[in-house]
C-alpha positions as CSV (number, residue, x, y, z in Angstrom):
1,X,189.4,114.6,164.1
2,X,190.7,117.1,162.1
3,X,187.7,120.2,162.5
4,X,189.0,121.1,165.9
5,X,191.8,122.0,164.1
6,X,190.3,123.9,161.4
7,X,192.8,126.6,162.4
8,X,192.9,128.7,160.4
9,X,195.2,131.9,160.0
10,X,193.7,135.2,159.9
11,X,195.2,136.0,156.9
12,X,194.2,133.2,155.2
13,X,190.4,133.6,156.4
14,X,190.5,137.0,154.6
15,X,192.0,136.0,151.3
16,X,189.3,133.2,151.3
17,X,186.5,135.5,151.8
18,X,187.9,138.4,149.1
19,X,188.1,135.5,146.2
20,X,185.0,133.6,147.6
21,X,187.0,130.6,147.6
22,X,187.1,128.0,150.9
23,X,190.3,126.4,152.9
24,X,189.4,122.9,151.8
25,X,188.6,123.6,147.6
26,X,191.6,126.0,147.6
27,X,194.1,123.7,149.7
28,X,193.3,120.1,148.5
29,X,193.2,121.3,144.7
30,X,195.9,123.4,144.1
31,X,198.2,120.5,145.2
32,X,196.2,118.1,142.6
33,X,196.3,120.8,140.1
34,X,200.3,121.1,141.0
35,X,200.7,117.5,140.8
36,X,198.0,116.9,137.6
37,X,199.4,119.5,135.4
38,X,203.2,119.4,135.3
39,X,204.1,119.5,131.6
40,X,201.1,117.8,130.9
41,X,198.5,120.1,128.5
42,X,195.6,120.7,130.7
43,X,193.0,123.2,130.0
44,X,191.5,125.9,132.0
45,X,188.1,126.7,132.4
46,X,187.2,130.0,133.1
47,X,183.7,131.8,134.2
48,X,183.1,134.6,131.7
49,X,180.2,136.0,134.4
50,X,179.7,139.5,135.8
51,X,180.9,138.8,139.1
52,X,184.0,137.6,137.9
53,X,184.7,140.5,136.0
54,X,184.6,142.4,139.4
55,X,188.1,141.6,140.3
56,X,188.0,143.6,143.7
57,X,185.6,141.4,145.1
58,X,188.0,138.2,143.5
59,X,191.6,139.5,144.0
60,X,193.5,139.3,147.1
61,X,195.5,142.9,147.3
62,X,198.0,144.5,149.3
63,X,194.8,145.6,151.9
64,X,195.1,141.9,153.2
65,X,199.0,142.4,153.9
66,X,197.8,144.3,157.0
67,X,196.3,140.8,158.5
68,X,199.2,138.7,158.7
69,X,200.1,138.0,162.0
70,X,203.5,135.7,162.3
71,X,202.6,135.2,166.0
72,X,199.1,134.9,166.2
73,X,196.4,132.2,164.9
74,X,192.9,132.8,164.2
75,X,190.5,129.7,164.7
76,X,187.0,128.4,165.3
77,X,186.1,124.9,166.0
78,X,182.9,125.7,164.3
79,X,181.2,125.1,167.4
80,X,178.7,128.1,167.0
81,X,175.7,128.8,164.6
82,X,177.4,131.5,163.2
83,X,181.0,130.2,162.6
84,X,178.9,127.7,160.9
85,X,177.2,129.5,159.0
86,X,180.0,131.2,157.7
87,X,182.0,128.4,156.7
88,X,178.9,126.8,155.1
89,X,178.9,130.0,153.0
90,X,182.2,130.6,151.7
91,X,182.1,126.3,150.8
92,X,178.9,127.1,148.6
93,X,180.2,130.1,146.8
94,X,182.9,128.3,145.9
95,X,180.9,125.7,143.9
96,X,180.8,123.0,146.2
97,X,177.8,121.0,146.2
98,X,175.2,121.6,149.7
99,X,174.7,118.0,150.3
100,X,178.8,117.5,150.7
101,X,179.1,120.6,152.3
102,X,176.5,119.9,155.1
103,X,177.5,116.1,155.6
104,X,181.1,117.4,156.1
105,X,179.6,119.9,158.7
106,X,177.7,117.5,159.9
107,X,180.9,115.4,160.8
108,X,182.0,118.7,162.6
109,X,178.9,119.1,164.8
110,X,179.0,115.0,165.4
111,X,182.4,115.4,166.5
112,X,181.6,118.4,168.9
113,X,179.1,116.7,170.6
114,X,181.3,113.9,171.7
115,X,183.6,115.7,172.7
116,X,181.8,118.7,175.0
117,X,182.3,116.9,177.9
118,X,185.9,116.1,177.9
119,X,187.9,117.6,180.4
120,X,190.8,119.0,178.9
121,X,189.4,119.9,175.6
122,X,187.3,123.4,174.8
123,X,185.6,124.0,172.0
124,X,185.6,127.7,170.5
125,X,182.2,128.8,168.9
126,X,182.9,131.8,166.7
127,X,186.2,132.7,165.3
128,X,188.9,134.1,167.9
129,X,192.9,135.4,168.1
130,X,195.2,133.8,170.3
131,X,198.4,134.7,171.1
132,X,199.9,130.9,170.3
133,X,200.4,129.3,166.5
134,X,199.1,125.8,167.9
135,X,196.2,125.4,169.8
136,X,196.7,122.4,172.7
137,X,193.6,120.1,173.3
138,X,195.4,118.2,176.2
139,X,196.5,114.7,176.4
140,X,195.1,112.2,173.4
141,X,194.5,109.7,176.2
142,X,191.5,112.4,177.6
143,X,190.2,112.5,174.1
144,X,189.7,108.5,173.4
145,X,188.4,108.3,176.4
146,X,186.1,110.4,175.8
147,X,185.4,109.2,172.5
148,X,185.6,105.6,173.1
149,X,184.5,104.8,175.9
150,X,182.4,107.8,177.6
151,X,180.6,108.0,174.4
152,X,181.0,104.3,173.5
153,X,181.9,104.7,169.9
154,X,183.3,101.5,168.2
155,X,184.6,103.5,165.4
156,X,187.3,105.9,164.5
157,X,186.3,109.5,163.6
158,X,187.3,111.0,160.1
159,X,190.8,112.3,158.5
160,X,191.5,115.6,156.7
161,X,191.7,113.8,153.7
162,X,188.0,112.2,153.9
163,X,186.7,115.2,154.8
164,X,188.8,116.9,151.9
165,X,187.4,114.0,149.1
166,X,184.0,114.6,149.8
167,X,183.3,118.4,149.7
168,X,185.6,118.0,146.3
169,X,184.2,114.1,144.8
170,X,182.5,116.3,141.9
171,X,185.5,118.1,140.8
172,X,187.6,114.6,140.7
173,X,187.5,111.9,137.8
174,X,190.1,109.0,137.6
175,X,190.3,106.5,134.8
176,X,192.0,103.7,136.1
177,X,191.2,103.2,140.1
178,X,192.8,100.3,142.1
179,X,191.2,97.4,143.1
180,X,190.5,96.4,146.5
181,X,193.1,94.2,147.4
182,X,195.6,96.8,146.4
183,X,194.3,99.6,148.8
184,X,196.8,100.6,150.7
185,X,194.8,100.1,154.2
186,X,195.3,96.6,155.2
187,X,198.6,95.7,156.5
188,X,198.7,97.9,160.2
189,X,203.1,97.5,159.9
190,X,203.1,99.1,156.6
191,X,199.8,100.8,155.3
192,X,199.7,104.6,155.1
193,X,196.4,104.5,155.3
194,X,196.0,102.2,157.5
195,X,193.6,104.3,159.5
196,X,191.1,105.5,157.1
197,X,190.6,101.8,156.2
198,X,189.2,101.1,159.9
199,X,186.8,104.5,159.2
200,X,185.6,103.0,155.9
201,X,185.4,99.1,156.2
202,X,185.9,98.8,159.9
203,X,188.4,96.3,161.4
204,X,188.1,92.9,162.8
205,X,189.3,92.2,166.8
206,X,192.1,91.3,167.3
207,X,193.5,89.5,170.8
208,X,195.7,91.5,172.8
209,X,195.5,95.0,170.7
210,X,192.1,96.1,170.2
211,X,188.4,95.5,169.7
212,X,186.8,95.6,166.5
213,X,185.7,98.6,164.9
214,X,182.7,99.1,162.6
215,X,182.7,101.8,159.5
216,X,182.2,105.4,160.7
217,X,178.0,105.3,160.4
218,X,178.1,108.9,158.8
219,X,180.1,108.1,155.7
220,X,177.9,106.4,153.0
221,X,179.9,106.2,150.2
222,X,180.0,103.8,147.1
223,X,181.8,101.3,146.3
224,X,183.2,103.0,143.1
225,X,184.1,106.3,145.6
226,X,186.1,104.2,147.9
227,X,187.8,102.8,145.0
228,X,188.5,106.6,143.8
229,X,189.3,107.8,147.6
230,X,191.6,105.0,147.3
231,X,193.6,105.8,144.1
232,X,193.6,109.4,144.7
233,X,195.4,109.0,148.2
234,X,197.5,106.1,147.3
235,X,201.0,106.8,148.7
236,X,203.8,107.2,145.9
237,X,207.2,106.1,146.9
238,X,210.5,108.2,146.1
239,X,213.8,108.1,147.3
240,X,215.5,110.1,150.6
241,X,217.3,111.7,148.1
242,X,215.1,112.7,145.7
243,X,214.9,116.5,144.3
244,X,211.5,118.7,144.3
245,X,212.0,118.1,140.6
246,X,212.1,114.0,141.0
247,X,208.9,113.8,143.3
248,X,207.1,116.5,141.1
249,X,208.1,113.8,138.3
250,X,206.8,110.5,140.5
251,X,203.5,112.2,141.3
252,X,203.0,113.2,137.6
253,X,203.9,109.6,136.1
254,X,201.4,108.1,138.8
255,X,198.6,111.0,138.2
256,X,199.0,110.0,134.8
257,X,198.9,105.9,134.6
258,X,195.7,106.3,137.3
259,X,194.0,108.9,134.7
260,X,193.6,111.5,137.5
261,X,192.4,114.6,136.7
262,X,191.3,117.7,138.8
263,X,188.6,120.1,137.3
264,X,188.6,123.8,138.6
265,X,186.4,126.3,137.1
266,X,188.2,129.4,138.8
267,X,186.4,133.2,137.6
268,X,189.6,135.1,135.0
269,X,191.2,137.8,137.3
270,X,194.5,139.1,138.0
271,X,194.8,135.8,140.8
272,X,193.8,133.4,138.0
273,X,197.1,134.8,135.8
274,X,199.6,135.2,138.8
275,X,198.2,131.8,139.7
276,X,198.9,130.2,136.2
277,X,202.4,131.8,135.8
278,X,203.2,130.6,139.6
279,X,203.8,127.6,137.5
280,X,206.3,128.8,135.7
281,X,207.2,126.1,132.5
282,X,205.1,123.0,134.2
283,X,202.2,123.6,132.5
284,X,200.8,124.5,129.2
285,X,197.3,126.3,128.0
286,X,195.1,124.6,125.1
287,X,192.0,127.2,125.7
288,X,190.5,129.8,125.6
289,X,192.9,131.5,123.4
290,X,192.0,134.9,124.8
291,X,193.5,133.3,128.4
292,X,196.5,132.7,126.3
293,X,197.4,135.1,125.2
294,X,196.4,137.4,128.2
295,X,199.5,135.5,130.2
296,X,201.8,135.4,127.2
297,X,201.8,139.5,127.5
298,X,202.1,139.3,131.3
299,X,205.2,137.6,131.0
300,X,206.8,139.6,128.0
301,X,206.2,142.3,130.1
302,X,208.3,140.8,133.4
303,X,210.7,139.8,130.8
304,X,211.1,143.3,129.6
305,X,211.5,144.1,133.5
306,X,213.8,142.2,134.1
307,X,215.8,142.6,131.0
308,X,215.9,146.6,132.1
309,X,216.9,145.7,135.8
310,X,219.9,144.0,134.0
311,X,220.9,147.3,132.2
């Protein structure tokens, strides 16, 4: 499971909370959006409302420099009413839909419970510091046990990536989705995703390596969603050798033939320009104009920076 290890940094707790945006939406979608957009001409969408015009309350500044801590990690296993609650919060700010957001924390709580009574695991309620970057939960032995057999579970818990699909499903559309037979689940030698297949179909016995599993009884999704879950996830194969350039360029061709698209409606502040122009020549603005031509005079003026540094 991957909530016990929603660890997340201090830092990264307080940027989240000054541009009311969550781990997961942030996370997940800027790698889609990376991937989606490359050269491609993708338009933004942008919230012309009164909070967004408030860019302190949007804009991380140099006040959250003070929070990084290289040798420290903040964390919660959500394993408290209000760590709950505050997750729960910062998720529905950020657009996400309340019926994902509580069947995801739903997982969380399920998970908890199972686990409570295992020997070598804790479970932190509200968020703490600890003095480690890693958080150890003991052997994984002690942990299937617990789930397995202690709590006689015939199924396998959820991935990140599950967890990641459904508080974002609404923000995802994908023209041409893979069939069934080509989900890359089936074969346990050579299936990336070999495990979420057992969490969403569930798995036959077989003799000699394990019992059969069912589908994880809190995920009811469609067909059609599997099918996108599917496509969306489906591993892309490159080279050893390849350069950043050359996978950027395999994730693009197969984002295109599967018609994926990623649709963020992000409020126009100072983040949503450094943000764009972190892209540097990978991606292209078709509207509004105004957002246009705001980022076209944020980069003459670096260029005229640099071009006097040169002097």
């Amino acid at each position: 499971m991957t909530y016990d290890r929603i660890n997340q940094l201090k830092s990264d707790t307080e940027v989240l909370k000054s541009m009311k945006k969550t781990a997961f939406l942030c996370v997940l979608l800027i790698l889609m959006f990376c991937s989606a957009c490359g050269n491609t001409e993708a338009p933004f969408t942008t919230e012309d409302t009164q909070e967004s015009s408030r860019a302190g309350d949007e804009v991380p500044s140099n006040q959250n420099i003070d929070v990084v801590v290289q040798d420290k990690l903040t964390y919660s296993n959500l394993d408290s009413e209000l760590s709950m609650n505050e997750v729960r919060d910062i998720l529905l700010k950020s657009g996400i839909q309340p019926n994902h957001v509580d069947t995801v924390l739903n997982w969380v709580t399920d998970y908890n419970n199972s686990m409570r009574e295992c020997p070598s695991f804790s479970l932190v309620g509200d968020f703490v510091t600890i003095d480690e970057m890693a958080v150890d939960y003991g052997e994984y032995y002690d942990m299937s046990t617990e789930w397995y057999k202690r709590n006689r579970r015939n199924y396998h818990d959820v991935v990140c990536r599950i967890a990641a699909y459904e508080l974002n499903q609404d923000n995802i559309s994908i023209g041409n989705v893979l069939k069934k037979e080509n989900f890359d689940c089936w074969d346990e030698n050579t299936a990336w995703l070999y495990t979420d297949g057992d969490i969403l179909f569930g798995r036959e016995a077989v003799e000699g390596e394990h019992k059969a599993y069912v589908p994880f009884p809190l995920i009811d999704w469609s067909k059609d969603m599997q099918a996108e879950y599917f496509t969306l996830f489906d591993p892309i194969g490159i080279t050893e050798q390849c350069s950043e350039q050359e996978m950027f360029q395999a994730i693009l061709e197969k984002w295109n033939g599967q018609e994926i698209r990623v649709n963020v409606t992000l409020p126009e502040t100072e983040w949503l320009y450094s943000f764009i122009m972190s892209f540097g020549n990978q991606i292209s603005i078709l509207y509004p104009i105004s957002l246009k031509e705001k980022i076209i005079e944020r980069y003459k003026i670096a260029l005229k920076h640099f071009e006097e540094d040169t002097r």
